[in-house]
N, C-alpha and C positions, 0 to 999 in steps of 0.2 A: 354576717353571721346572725344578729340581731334579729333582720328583716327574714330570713330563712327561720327562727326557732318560730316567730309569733305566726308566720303562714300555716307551718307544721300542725301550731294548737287550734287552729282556724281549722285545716282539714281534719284533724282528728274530732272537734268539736260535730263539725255537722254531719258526717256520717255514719254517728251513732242513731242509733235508732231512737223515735222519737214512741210513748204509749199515746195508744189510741183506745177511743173508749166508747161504748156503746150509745148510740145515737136517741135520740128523743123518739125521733120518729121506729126506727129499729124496736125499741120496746116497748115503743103503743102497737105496733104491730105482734109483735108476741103474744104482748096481754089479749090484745083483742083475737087473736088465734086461738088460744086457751080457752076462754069466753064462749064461742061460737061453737068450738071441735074441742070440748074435753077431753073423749075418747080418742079423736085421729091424733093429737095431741101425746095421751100417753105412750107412743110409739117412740117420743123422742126420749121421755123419760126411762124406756126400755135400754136404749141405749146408751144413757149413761148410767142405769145399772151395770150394764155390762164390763164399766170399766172399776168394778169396786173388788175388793180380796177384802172380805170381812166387813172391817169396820173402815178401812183405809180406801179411797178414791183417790184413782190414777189420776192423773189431768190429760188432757190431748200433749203436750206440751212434755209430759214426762215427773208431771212433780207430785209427789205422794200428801196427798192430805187426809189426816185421821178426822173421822166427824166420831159423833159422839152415840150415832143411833146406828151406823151404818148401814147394811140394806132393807134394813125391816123399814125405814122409814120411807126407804123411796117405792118399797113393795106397797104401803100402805098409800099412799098417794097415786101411785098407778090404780089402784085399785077404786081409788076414790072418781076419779078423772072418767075412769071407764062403767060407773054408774053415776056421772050426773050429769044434769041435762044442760043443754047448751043456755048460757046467758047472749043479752043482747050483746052486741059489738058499743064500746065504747067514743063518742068524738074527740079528738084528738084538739085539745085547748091551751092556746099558747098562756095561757095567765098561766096555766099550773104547771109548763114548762120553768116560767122564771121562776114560780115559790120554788119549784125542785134544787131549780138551776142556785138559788140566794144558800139553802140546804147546804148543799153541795160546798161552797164556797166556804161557809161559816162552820164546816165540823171537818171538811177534809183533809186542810192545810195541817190544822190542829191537832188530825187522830184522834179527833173525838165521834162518841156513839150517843146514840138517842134521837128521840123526835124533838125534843127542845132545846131551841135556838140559844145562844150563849148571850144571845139580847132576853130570853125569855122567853120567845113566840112557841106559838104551837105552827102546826098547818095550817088550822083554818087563818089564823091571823098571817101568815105569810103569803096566803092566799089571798085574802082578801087584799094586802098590797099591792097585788098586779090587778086587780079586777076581779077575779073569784069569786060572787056574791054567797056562795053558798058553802056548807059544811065541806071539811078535805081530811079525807082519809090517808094516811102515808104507809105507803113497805120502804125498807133499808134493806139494801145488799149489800155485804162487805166485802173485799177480796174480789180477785181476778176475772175474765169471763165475756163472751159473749153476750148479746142481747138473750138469746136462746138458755145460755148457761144461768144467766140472773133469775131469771123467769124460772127455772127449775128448781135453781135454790130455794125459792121463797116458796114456790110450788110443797118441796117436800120439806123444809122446814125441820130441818135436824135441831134437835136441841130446844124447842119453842114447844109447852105441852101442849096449847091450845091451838097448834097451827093457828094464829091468830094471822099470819101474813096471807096465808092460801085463802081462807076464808074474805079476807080482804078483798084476792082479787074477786070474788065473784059477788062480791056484795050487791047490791041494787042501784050502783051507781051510775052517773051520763057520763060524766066527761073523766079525761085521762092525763095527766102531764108527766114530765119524766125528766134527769139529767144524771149524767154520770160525770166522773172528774178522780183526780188524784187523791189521794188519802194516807196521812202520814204514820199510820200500824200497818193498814191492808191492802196497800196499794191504788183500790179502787172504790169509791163509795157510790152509791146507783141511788138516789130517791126516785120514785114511782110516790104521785098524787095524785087522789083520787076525788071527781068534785061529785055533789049530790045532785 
């Protein structure tokens, strides 16, 4: 009976479903999509207008989440997307994959927010750990999502007055790194680094 209850918690163990989370590569491809085709781009932002009543966005998924601007903010970033010019394509740099990835590890376990490390770091100095000789720009996504959905998020920037994340991405930057992972409020924490 013993050897039958601990099989049972073995098979109930592993055929729960495991989260999966948006890849390095997945959202250098995004950013650099957005980048190149702001305009062809806003089309995906149409369609997740489409999924909002008010102030409240649906998920694909089925789960209601209240933002704080609701569509005014994602009208306003379509709107943005579709008057400006395209930037260069960004390269895709493993240093700023690790500083992302170190990021990640050190605020998501935790449920903690911010650009600064709980050793103190900024970006640039977390960059520069892996090799990053240069200045690094950071976005946070919090919560759920595809490569696509992250990129949107920070896109329309609900609740941030300066769209400081959007502007972000199209700053005048070369290179690009990225890492998603678990997060102990939101599930899901995204750092996107940006090098000079």
């Amino acid at each position: 009976m013993r050897a039958f209850l601990i099989m049972s918690a073995i098979v109930s163990f592993s055929t729960q479903p495991t989260q999966s989370y948006p890849s390095s590569a997945d959202l250098v491809a995004e950013i650099n999509a957005v980048r190149t085709d702001p305009a062809a781009y806003a089309a995906h932002l149409q369609v997740f207008r489409n999924q909002f009543e008010g102030r409240v966005y649906r998920t694909p998924e089925g789960v209601h989440v209240r933002t704080q601007e609701g569509v005014a903010a994602v009208d306003e970033a379509i709107l943005v997307l579709l008057a400006r010019s395209p930037a260069t394509a960004l390269v895709h740099d493993p240093a700023l994959d690790e500083a992302a990835a170190d990021h990640v590890r050190d605020q998501g376990p935790a449920g903690l927010r911010g650009h600064t490390g709980r050793d103190g770091s900024s970006p640039t100095e977390r960059g520069r750990r892996w090799g990053a000789s240069t200045g690094v720009g950071e976005n946070i996504a919090y919560g759920g999502g595809s490569a696509r959905e992250v990129v949107i998020q920070l896109l329309v920037d609900d609740g941030v007055p300066d769209r400081g994340h959007r502007a972000n991405t199209f700053r005048d930057y070369s290179s690009v790194g990225a890492a998603c992972g678990p997060h102990g409020v939101y599930r899901q924490i995204c750092v996107i680094d940006f090098g000079l």
